[in-house]
C-alpha positions as CSV (number, residue, x, y, z in Angstrom):
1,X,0.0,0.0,0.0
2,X,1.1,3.1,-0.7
3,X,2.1,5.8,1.8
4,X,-1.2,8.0,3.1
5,X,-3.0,6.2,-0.1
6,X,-7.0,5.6,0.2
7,X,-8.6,2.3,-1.0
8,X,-12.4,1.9,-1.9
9,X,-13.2,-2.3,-1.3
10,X,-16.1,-3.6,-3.6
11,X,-18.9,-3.3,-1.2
12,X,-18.0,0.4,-0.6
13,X,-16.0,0.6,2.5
14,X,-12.8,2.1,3.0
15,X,-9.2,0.9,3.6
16,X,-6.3,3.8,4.6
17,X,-3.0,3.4,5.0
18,X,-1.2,5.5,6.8
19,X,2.3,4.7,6.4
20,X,4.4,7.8,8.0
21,X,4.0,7.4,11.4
22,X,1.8,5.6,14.4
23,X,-2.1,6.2,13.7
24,X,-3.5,7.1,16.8
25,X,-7.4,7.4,17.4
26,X,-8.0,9.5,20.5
27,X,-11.7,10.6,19.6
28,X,-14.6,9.9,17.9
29,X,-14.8,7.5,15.0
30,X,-18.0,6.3,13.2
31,X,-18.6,4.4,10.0
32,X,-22.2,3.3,8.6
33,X,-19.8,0.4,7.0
34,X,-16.7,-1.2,7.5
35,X,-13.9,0.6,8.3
36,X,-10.2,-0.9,7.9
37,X,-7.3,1.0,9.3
38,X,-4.2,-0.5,8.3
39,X,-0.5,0.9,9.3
40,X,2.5,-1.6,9.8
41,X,4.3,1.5,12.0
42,X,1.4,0.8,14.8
43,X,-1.7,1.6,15.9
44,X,-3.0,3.5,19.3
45,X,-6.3,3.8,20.3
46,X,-6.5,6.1,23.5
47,X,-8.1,6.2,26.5
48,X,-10.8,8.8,25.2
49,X,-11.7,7.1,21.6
50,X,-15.1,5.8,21.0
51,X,-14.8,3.9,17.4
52,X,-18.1,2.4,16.3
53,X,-18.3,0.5,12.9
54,X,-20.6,-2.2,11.3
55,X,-17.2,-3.9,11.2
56,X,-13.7,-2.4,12.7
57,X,-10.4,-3.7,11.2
58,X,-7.4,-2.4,12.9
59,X,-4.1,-4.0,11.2
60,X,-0.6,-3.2,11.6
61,X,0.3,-5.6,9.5
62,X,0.1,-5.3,5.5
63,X,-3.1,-6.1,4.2
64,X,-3.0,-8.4,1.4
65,X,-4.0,-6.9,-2.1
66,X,-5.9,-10.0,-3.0
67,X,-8.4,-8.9,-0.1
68,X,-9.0,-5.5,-1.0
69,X,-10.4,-6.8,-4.5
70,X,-12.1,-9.7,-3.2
71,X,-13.1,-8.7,0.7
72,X,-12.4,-10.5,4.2
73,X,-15.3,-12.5,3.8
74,X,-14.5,-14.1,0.2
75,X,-11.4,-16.3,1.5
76,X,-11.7,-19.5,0.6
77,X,-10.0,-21.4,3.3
78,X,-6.6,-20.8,5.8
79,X,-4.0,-21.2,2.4
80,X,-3.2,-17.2,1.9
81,X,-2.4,-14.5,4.4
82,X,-4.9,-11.8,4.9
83,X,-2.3,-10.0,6.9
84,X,1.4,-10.0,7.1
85,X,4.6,-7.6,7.8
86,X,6.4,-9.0,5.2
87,X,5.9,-10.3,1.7
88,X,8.6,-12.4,1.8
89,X,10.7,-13.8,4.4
90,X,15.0,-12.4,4.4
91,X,17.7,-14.4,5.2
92,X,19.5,-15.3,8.4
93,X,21.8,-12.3,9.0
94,X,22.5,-10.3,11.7
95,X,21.7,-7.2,9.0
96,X,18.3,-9.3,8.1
97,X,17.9,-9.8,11.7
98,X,18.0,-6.4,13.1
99,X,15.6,-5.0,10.0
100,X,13.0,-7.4,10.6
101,X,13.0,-7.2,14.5
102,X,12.8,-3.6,14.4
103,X,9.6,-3.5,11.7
104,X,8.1,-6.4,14.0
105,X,8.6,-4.6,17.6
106,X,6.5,-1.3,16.3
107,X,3.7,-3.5,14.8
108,X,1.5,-3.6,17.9
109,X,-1.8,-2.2,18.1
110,X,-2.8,-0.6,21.6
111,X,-6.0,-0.1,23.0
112,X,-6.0,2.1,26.3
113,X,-7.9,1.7,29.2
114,X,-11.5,3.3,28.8
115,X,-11.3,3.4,24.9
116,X,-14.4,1.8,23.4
117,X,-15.1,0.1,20.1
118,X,-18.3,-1.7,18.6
119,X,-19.2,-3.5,16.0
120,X,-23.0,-3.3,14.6
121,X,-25.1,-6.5,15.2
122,X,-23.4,-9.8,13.2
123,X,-20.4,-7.6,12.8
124,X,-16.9,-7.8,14.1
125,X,-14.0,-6.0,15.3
126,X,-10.3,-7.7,14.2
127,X,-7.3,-6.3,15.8
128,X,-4.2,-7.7,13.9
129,X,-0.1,-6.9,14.5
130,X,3.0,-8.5,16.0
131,X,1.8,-7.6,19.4
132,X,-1.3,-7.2,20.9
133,X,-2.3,-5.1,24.2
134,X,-6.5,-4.6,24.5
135,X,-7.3,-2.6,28.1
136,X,-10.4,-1.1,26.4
137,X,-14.1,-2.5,26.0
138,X,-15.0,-4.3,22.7
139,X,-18.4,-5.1,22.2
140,X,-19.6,-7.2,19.0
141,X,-23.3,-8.3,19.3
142,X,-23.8,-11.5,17.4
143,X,-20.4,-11.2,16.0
144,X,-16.8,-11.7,16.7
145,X,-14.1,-9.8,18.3
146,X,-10.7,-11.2,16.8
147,X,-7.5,-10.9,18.5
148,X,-4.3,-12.1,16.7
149,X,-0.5,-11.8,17.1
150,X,1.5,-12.8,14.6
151,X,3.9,-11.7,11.5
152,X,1.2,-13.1,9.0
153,X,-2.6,-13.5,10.0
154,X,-4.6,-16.0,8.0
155,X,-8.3,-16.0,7.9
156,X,-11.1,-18.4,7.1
157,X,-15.0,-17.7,7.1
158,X,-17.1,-19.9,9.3
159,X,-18.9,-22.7,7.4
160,X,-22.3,-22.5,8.7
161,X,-24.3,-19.2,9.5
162,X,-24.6,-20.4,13.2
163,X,-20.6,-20.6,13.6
164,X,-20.0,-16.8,13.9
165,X,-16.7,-15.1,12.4
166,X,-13.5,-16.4,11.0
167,X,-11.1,-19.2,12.5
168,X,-8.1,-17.9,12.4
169,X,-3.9,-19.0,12.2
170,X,-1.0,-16.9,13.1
171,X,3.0,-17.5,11.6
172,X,5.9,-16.4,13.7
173,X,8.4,-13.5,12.6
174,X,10.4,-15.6,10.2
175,X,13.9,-15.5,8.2
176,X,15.3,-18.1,6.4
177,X,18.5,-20.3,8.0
178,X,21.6,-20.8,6.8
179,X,20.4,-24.5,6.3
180,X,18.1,-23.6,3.5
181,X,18.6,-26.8,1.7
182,X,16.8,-29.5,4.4
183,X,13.7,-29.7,5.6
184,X,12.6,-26.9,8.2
185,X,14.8,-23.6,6.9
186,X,12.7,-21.4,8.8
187,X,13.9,-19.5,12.2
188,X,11.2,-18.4,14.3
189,X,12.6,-15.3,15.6
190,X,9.5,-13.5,17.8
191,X,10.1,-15.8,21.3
192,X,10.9,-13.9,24.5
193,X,10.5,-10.5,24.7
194,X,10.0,-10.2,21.1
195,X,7.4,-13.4,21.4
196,X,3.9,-12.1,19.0
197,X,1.8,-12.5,22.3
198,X,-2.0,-10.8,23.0
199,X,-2.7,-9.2,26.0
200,X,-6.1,-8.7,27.2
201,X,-6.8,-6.6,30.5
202,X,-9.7,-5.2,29.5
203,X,-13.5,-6.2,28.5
204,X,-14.7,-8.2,25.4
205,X,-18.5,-9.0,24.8
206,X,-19.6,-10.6,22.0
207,X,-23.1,-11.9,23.2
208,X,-24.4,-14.8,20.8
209,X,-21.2,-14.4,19.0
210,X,-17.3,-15.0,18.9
211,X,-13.8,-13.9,21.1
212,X,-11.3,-15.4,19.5
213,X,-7.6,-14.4,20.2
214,X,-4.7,-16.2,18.8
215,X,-1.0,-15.8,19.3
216,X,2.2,-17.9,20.5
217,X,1.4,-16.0,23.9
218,X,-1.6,-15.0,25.7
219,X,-2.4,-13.2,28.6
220,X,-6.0,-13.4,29.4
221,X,-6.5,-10.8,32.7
222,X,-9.4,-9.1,32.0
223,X,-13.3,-10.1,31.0
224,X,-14.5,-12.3,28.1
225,X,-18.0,-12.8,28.1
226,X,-20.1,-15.2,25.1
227,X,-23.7,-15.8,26.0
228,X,-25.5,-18.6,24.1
229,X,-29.4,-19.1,24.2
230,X,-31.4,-22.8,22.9
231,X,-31.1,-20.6,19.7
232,X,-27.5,-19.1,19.3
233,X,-24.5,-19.8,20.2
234,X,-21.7,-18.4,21.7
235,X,-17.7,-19.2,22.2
236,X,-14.9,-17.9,23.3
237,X,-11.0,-19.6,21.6
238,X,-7.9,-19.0,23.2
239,X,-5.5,-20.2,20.5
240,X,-1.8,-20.1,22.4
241,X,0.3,-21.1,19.5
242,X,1.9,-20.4,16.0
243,X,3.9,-21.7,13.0
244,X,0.5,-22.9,10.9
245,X,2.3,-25.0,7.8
246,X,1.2,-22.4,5.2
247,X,4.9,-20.3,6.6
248,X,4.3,-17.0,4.1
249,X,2.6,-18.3,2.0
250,X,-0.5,-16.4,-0.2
């Protein structure tokens, strides 16, 4: 995407990039559609924003190009990234090394205590980066709030109306090992401090619907809450893992 450029999807909606800095959201934001805010320098959303959206993408990770023509919902199945910080993966060098650890470490979306966001009835809010810290409240009626940490985020549409929101798969920050000819190449290099980890201390609500986060670490220490009736049903996934076999692929 190119810096500060605007994309219109097919239904409508709108995609920006802002690539110059950290987007930070500290007011009031309100779309009668879906709103996708993508920005692999970071996102902030402060302790005084109130975002409401039919559906609320918040990325900093790359969005794919494949899904601004054809829209989240028309994946087919978990084979191509929806999201991911880089295109393709470098080589095992300590230049390589510091380059991609330094992208990855300001990928992280923040949500501040008090901040609000919420998703219109069967909608859903996805929060996607290397790191993941939600203190706010999310509240998705009927729909999903998505949580995941990871170089590349890959997405797949429930199969039956009744399942709500996507499954989703994370891969690690990779680069490529010096052993390049065997089997397993690949060096998973966000472990630690660096590990692609969500952090929830806040509130997530998704009544009838979906809370879903997904990472290599989790910290669950706030509310999730998923009611279900004899009608509809309602889950809650804590995915604590990475390295899905599709590694950059899509």
């Amino acid at each position: 995407l190119a810096e500060g450029s605007t994309l219109k999807l097919s239904d409508g909606s709108s995609s920006v990039a802002l690539a110059s800095g950290r987007s930070s959201i500290d007011g009031i934001l309100k779309a009668n559609g879906q709103f996708l805010l993508i920005n692999d320098k970071g996102i902030d959303i402060g302790s005084t924003a109130k975002v409401s959206a039919n559906n609320f993408v918040a990325s900093a990770l790359g969005i794919n190009p494949s899904v601004v023509g054809s829209g989240l919902l028309m994946q087919d199945g978990v084979s191509a990234r929806a999201f991911y910080l880089n295109e393709e993966a470098v080589g095992d060098t300590p230049e390589g090394r510091d380059a991609v650890l330094t992208a990855f470490r300001q990928s992280t979306v923040n949500v501040k205590s008090s901040a609000k966001i919420e998703s219109a009835s069967n909608g859903y809010v996805i929060l996607a980066g290397g790191t993941i810290n939600q203190a706010g409240t999310i509240n998705t009626p009927k729909g999903q709030a998505l949580l995941a940490a990871g170089a590349d985020v890959y997405l797949k549409p429930a199969f039956a109306q009744a399942m709500r929101g996507f499954s989703a798969e994370v891969n690690p920050l990779y680069v490529i090992g010096a052993n390049a000819g065997f089997d397993d190449p690949w060096v998973a290099l966000s472990r630690g401090a660096d590990a692609n980890a969500v952090t929830n201390s806040g509130s997530i609500s998704a009544a009838f619907g979906n809370i879903t986060l997904v990472g290599h670490e989790i910290t669950q220490a706030g509310l999730l809450s998923a009611s279900t009736s004899s009608t509809a049903n309602g889950s809650i996934r804590l995915l604590a893992r990475d390295q899905v076999n599709d590694r950059g692929a899509g």
